[in-house]
N, CA, C and O of each residue as an XYZ file, in Angstrom:
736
protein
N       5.054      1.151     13.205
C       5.238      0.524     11.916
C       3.873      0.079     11.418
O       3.082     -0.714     11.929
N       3.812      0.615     10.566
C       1.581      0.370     10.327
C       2.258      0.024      8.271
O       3.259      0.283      7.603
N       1.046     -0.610      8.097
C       0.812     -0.891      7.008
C      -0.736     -0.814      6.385
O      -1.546     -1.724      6.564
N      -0.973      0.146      5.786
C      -2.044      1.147      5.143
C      -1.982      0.194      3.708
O      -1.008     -0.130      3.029
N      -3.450     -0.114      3.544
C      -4.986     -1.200      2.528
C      -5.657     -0.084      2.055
O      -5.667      0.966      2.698
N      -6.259     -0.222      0.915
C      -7.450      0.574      0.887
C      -8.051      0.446     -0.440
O      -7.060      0.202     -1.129
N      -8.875      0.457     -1.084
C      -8.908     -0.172     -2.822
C      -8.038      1.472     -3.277
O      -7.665      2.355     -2.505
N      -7.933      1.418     -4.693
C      -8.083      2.499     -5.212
C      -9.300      3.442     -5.288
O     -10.386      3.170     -5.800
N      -8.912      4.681     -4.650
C     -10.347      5.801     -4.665
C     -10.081      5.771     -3.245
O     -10.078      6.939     -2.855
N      -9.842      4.922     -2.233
C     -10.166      5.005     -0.847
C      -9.334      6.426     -0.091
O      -9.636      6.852      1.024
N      -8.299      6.985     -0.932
C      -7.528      7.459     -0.162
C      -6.926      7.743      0.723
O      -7.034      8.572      1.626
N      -5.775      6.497      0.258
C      -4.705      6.270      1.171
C      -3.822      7.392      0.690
O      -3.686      8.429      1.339
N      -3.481      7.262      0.034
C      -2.074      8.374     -0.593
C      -2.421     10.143      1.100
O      -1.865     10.837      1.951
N      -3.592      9.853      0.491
C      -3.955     11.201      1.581
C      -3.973     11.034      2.936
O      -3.711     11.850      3.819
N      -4.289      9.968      3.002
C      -4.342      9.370      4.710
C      -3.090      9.454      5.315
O      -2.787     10.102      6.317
N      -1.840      8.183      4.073
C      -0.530      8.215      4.321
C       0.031      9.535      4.156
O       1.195      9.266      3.858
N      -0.036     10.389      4.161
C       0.924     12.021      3.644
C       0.033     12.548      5.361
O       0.757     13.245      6.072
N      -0.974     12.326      5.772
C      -1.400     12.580      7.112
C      -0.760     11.892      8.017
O      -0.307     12.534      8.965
N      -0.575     10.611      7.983
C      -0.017     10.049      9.263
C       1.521     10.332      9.262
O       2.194     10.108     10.268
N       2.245     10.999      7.716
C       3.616     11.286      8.039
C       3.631     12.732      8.844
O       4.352     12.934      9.822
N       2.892     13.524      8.387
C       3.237     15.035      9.046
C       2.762     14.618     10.266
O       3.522     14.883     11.197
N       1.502     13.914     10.626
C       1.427     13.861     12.348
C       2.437     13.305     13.054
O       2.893     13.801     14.084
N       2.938     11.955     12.382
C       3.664     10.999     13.792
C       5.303     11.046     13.136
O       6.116     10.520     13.897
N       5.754     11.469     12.143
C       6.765     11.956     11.479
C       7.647     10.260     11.316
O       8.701      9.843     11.798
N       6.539      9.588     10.343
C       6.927      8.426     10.174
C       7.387      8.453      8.446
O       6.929      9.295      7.673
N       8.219      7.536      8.091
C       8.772      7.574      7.029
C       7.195      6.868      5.816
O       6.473      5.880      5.947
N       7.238      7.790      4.917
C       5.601      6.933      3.926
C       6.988      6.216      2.643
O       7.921      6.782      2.074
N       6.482      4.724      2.619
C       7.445      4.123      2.304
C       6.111      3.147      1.171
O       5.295      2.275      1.469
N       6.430      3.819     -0.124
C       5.166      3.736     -0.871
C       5.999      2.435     -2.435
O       7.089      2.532     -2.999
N       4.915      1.427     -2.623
C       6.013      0.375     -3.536
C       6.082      1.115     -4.801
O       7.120      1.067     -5.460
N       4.813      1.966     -5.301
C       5.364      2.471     -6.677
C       6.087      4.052     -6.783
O       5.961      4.749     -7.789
N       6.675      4.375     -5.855
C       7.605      5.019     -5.581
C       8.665      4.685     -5.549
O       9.515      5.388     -6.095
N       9.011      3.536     -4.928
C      10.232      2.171     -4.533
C      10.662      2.027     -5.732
O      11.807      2.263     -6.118
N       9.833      1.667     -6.316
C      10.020      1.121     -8.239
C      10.185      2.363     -8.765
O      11.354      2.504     -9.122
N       9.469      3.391     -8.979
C      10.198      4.174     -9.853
C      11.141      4.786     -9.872
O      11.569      5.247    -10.930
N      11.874      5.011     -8.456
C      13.053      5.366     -8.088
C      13.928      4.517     -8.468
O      14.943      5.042     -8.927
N      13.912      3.125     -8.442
C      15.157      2.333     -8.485
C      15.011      2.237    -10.023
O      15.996      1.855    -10.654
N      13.897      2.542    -10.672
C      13.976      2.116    -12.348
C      14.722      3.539    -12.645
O      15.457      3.317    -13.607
N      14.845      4.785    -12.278
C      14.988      5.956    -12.771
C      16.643      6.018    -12.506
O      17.527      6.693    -13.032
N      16.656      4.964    -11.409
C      18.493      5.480    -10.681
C      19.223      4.529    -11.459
O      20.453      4.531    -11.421
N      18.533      3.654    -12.216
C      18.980      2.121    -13.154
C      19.991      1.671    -11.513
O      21.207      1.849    -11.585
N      19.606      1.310    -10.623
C      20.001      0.403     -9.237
C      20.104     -0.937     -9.913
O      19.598     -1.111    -11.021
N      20.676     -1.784     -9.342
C      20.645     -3.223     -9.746
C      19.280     -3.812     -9.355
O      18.916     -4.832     -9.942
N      18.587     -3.330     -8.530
C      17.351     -4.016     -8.073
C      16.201     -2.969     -8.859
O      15.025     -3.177     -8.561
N      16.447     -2.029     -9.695
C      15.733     -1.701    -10.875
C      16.178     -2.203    -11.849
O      15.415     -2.378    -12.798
N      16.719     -2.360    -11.887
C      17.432     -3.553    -13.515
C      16.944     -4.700    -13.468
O      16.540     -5.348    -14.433
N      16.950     -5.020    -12.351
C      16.123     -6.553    -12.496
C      14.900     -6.743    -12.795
O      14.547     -7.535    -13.669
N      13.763     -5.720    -11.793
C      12.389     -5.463    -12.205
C      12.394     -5.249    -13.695
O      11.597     -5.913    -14.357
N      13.315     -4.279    -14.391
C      13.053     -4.026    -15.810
C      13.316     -4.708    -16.628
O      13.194     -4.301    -17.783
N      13.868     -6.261    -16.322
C      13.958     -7.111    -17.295
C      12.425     -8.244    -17.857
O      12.140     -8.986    -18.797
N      11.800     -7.736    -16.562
C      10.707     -8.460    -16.347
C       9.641     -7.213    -17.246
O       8.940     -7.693    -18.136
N       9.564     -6.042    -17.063
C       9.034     -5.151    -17.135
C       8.928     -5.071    -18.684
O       7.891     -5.147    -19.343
N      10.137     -4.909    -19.117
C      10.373     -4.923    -20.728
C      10.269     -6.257    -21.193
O      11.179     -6.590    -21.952
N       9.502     -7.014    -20.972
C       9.285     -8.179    -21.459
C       7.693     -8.576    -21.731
O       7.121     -9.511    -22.291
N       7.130     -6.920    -20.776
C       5.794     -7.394    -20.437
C       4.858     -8.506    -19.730
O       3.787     -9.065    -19.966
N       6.172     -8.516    -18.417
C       5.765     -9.463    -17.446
C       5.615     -8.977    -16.057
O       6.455     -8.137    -15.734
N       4.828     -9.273    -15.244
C       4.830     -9.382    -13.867
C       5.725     -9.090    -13.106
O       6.353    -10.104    -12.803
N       6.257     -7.850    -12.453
C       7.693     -8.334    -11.619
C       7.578     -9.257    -10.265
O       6.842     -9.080     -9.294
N       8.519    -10.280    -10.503
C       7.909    -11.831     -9.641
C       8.147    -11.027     -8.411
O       8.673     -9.914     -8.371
N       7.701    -11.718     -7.427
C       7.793    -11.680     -5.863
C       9.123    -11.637     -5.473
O       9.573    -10.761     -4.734
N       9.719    -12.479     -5.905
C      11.289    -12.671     -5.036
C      11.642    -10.790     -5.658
O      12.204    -10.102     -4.806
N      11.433    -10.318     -6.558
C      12.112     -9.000     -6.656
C      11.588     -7.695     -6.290
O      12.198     -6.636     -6.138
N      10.246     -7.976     -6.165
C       9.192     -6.750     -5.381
C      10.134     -6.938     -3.831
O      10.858     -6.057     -3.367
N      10.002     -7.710     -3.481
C      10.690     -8.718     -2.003
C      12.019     -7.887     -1.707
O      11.972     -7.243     -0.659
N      12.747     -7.827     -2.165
C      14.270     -7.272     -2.516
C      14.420     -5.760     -2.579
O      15.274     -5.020     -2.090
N      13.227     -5.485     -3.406
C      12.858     -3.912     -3.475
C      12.418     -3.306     -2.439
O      12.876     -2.266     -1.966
N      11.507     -3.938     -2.042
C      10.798     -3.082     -0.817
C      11.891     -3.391      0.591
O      12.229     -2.506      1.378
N      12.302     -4.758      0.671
C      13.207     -4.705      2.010
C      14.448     -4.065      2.157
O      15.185     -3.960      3.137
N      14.560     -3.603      0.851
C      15.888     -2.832      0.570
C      15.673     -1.474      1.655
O      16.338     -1.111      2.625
N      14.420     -0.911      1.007
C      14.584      0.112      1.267
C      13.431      0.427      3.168
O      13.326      1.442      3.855
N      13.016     -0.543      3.290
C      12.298     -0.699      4.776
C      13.697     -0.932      5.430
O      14.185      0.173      5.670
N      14.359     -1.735      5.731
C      15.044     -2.368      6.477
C      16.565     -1.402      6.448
O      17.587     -1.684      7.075
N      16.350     -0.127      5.472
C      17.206      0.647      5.744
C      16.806      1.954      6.509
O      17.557      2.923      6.624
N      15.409      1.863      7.070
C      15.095      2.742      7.979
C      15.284      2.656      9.358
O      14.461      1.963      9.956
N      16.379      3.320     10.169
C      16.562      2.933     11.236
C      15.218      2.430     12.088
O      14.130      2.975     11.902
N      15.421      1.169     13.188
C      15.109      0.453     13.843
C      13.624      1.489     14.233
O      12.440      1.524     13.898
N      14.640      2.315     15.223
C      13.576      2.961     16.185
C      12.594      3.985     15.671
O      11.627      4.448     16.275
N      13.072      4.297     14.271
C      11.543      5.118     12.990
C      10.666      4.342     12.929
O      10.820      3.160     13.237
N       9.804      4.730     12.610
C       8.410      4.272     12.026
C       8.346      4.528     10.613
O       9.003      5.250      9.863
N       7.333      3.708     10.445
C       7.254      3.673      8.690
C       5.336      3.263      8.547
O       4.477      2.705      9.230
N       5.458      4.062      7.015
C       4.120      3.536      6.843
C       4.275      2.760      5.672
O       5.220      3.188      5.008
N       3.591      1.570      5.047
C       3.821      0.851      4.072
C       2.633      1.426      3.084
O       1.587      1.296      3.719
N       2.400      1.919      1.989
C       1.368      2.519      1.331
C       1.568      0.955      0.189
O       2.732      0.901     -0.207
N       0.775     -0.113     -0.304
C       1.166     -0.717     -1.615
C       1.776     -1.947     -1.820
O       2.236     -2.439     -2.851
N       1.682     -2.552     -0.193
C       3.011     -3.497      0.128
C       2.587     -3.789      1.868
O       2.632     -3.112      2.896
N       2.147     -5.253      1.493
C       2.610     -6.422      0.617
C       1.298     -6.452      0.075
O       0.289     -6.057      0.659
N       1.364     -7.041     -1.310
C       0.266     -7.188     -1.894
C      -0.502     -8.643     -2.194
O      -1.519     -8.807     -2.868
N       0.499     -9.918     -1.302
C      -0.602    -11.056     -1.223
C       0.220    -11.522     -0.039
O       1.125    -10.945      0.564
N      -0.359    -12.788      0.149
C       0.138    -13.371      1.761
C       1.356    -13.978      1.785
O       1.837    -14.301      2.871
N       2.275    -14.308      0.161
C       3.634    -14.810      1.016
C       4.362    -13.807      1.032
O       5.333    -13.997      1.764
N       4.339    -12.121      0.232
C       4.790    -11.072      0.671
C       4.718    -10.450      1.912
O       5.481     -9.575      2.322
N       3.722    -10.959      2.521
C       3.344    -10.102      4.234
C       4.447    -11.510      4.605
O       5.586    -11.151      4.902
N       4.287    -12.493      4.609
C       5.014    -13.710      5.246
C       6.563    -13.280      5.268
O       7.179    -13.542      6.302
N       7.202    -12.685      4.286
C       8.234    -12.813      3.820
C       8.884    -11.103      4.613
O      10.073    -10.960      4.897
N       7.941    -10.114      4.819
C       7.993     -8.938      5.678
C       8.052     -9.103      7.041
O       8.849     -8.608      7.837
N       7.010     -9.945      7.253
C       7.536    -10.488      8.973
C       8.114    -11.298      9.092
O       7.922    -11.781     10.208
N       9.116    -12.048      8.294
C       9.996    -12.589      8.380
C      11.464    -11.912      8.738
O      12.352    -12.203      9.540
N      11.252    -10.644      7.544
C      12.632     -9.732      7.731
C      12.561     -8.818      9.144
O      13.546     -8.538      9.828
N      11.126     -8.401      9.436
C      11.138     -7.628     10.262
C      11.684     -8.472     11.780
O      12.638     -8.437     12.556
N      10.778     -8.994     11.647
C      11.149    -10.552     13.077
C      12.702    -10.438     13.316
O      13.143    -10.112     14.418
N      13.505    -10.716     12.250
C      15.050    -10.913     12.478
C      15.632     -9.306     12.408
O      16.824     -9.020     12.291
N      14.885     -8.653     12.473
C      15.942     -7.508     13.121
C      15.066     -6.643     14.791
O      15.183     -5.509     15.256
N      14.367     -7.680     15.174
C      13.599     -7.586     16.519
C      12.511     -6.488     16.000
O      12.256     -5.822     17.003
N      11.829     -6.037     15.016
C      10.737     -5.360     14.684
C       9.834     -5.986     14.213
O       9.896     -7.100     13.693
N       8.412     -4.935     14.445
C       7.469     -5.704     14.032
C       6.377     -5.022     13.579
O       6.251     -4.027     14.292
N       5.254     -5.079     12.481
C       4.383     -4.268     12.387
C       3.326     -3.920     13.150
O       2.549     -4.875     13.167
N       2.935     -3.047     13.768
C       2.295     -2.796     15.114
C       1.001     -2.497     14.384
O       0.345     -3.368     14.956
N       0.218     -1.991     13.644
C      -0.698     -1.846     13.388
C      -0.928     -2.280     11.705
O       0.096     -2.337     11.024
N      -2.156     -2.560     11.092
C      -2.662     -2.639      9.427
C      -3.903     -1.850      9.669
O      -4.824     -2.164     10.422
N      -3.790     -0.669      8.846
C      -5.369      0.098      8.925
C      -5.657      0.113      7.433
O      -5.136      0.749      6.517
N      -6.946     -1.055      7.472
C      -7.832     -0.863      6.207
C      -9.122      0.063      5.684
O     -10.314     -0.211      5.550
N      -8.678      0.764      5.550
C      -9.735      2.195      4.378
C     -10.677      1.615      4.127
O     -10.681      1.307      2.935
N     -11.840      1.166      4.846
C     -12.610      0.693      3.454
C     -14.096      1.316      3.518
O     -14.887      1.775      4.341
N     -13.934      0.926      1.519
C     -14.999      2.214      1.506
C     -16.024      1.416      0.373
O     -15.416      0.746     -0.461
N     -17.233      1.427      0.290
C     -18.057      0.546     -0.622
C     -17.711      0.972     -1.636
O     -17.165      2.074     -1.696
N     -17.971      0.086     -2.897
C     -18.114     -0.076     -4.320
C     -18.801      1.356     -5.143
O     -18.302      1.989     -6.074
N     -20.178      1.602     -4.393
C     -20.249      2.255     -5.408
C     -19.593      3.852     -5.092
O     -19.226      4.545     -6.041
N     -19.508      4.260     -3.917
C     -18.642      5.055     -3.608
C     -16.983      5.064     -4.147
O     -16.394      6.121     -3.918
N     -16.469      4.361     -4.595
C     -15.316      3.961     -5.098
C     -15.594      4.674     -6.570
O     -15.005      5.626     -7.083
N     -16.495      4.026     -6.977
C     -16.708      4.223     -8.799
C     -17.193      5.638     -8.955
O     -17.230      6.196    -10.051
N     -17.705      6.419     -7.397
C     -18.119      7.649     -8.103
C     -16.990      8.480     -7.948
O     -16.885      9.501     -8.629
N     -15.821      8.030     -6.825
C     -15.026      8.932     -6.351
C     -14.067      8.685     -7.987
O     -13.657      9.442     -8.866
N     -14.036      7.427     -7.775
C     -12.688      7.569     -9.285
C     -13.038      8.310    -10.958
O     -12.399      9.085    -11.670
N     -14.287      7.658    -11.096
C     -15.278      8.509    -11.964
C     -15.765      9.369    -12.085
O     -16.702      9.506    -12.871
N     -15.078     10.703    -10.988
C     -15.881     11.768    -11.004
C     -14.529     13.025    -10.921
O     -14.458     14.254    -10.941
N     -13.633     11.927    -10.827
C     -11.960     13.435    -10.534
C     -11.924     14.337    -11.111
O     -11.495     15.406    -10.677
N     -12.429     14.121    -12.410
C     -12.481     15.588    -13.075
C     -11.064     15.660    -14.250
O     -10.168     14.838    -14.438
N     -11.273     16.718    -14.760
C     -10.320     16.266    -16.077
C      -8.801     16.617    -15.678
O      -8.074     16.159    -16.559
N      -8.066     17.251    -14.692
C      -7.211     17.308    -14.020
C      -6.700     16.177    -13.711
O      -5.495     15.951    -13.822
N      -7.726     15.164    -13.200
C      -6.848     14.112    -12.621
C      -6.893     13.005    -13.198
O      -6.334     11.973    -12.825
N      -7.763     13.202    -14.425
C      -8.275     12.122    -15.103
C      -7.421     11.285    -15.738
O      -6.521     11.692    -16.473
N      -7.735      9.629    -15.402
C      -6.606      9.076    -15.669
C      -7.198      7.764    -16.887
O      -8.336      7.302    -16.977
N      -6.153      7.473    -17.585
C      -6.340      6.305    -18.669
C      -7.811      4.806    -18.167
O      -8.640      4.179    -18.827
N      -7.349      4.849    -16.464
C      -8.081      4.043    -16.005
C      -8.898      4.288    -15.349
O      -9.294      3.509    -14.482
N      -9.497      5.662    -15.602
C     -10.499      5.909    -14.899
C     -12.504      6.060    -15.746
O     -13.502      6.743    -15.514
N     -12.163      5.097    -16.612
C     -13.491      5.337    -17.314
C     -14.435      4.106    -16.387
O     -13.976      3.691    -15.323
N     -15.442      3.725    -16.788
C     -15.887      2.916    -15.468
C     -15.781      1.261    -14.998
O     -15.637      0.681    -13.922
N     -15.968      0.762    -16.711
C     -15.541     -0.801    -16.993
C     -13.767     -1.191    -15.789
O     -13.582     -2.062    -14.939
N     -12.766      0.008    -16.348
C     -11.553      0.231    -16.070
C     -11.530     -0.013    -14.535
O     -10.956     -0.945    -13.972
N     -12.352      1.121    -13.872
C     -12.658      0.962    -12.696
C     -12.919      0.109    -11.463
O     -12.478      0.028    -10.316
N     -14.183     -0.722    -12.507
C     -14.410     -1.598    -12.001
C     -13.608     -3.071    -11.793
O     -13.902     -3.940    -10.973
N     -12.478     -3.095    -12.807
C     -11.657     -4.160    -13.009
C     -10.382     -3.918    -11.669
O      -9.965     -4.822    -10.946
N      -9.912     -2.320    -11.611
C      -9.127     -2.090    -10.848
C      -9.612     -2.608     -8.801
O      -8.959     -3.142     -7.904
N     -11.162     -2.024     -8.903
C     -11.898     -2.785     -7.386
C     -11.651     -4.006     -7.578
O     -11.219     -4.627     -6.607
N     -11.817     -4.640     -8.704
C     -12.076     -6.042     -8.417
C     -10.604     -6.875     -8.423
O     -10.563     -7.937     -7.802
N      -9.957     -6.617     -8.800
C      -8.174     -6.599     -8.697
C      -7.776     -6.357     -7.314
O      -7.076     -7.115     -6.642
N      -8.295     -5.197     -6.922
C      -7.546     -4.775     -5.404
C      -8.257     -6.357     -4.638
O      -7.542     -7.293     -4.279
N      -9.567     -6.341     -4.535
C     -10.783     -7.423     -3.412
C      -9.970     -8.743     -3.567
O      -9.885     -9.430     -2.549
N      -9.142     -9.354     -5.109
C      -8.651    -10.432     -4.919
C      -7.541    -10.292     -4.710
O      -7.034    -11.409     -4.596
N      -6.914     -9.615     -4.603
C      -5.497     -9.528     -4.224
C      -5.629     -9.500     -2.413
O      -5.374    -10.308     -1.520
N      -6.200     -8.028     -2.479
C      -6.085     -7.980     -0.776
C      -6.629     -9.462      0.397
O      -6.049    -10.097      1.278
N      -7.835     -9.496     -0.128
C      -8.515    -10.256      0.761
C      -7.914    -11.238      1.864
O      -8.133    -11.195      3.075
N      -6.990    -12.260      1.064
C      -6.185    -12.634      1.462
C      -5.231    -12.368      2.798
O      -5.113    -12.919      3.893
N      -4.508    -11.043      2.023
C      -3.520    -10.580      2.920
C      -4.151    -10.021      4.031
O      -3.414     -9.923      5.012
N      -5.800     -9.451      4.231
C      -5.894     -8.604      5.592
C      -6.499     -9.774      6.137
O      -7.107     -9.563      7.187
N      -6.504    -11.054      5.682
C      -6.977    -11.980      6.381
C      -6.119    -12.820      7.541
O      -6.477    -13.432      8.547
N      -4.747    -12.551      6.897
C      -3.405    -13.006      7.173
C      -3.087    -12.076      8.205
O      -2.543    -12.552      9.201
N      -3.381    -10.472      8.171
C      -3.476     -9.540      9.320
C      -4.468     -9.674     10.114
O      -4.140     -9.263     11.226
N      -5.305     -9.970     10.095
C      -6.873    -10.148     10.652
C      -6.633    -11.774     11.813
O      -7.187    -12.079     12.869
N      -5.688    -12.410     11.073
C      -5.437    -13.620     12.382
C      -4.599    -13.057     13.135
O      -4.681    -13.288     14.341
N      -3.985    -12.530     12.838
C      -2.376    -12.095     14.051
C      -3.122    -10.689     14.630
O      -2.416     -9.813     15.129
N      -4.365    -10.548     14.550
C      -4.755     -9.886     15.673
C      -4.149     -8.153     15.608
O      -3.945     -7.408     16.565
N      -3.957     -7.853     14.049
C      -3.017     -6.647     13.677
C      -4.439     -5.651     13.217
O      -4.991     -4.752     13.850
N      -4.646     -6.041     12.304
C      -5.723     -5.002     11.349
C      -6.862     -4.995     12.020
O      -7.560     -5.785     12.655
N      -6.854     -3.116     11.486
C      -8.113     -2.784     11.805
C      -8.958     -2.212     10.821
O      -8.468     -1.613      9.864
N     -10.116     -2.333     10.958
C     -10.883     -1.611      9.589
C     -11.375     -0.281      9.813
O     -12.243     -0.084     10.663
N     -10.814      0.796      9.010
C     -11.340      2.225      9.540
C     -12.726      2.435      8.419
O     -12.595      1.893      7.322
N     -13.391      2.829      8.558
C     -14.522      3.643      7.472
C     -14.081      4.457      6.567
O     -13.563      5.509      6.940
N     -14.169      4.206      5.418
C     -13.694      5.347      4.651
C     -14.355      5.944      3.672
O     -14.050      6.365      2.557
N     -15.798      5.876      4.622
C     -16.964      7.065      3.429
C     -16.964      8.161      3.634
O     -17.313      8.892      2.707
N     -16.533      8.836      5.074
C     -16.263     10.192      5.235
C     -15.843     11.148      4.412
O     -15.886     11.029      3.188
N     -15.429     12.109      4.986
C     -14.572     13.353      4.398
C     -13.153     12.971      4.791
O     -12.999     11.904      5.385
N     -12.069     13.760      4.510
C     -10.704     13.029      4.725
C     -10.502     13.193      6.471
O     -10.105     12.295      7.214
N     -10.956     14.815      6.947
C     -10.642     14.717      8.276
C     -11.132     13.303      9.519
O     -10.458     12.765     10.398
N     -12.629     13.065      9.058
C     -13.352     12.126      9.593
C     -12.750     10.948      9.564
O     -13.059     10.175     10.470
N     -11.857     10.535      8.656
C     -11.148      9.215      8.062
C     -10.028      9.337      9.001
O      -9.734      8.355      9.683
N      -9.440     10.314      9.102
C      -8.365     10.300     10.108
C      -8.227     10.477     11.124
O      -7.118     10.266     11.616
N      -9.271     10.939     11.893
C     -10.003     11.041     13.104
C      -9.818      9.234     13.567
O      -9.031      8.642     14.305
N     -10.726      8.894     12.893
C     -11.036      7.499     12.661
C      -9.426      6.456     12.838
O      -9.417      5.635     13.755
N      -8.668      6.526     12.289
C      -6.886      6.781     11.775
C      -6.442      6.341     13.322
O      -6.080      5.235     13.724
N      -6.564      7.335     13.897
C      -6.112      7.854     15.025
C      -6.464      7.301     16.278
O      -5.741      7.139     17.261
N      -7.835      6.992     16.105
C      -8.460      6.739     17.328
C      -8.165      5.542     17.341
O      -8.579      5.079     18.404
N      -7.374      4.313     16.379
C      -7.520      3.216     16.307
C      -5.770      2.905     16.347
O      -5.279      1.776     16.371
N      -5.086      4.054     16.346
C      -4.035      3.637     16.918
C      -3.414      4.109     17.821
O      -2.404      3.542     18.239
């Protein structure tokens, strides 16, 4: 049960789609979570979208609901990777809370990390294929600096319980997962 950090640019999405074909663990990603339950109109997408269409935040107690919905319906003895989730410390609190009461627990946090300016060239440089609304550089830079205060926190919260580890993630993708691997 690992839970995968990484800013945007670090590539996780690629890391996580690696650690499912190797260890044939479920990639259990939050804006996947959400767009599925907004697309199936679920009651726990209806709720996010009241918040959503209002142009608000979807609060914690319902990210909370969303994601344990669908973790805690993966049998016991699977593995899972968390791509996106939890994204501050009373969400990790509130994950090992659920996990705790059904005797599971997250066995590993592997953080991607990859410097700044490597970040801004990888996102700034995708090319017009992948090019996205938020990828001009101001944009960029707001999105690093969004992930650093959000995360910090939470791998700090992993970083006491003796969970997270920090992989390098200036490599090439194989090197990153090499890296991946050797650390779990």
């Amino acid at each position: 049960r690992l839970v995968l950090f990484g800013p945007p640019g670090a590539g996780k999405g690629t890391q996580a789609q690696l650690l499912t074909d190797c260890y044939h663990l479920a990639h259990v990603s939050s804006g996947d979570i959400f767009r599925h339950n907004l697309r199936q109109g679920t009651p726990l997408g209806l709720r996010a979208k009241e918040y959503m269409d209002r142009g608000e935040l979807v609060p914690d107690e319902v990210v909370i609901d969303i994601m344990l919905d669908k973790i805690l319906s993966i049998p016991s003895e699977d593995g899972f990777i968390l791509d996106g989730f939890p994204r501050n410390t009373w969400q990790a609190e509130q994950l090992e809370s659920a996990l705790t009461a059904g005797s599971r627990a997250v066995d590993r946090v592997l953080h991607i990390d990859v410097a700044e300016e490597e970040l801004a060239r990888r996102l700034g440089g995708r090319g017009e294929l992948y090019q996205r609304d938020d990828d001009r550089p101001e944009a960029v830079q707001k999105r690093i600096n969004v992930y650093r205060e959000e995360t910090t926190p939470v791998l700090a919260f992993y970083r006491d319980r003796g969970l997270l580890v920090d992989i390098p993630g200036q490599e090439a993708v194989d090197g990153v997962f090499k890296h991946i691997v050797e650390a779990l």
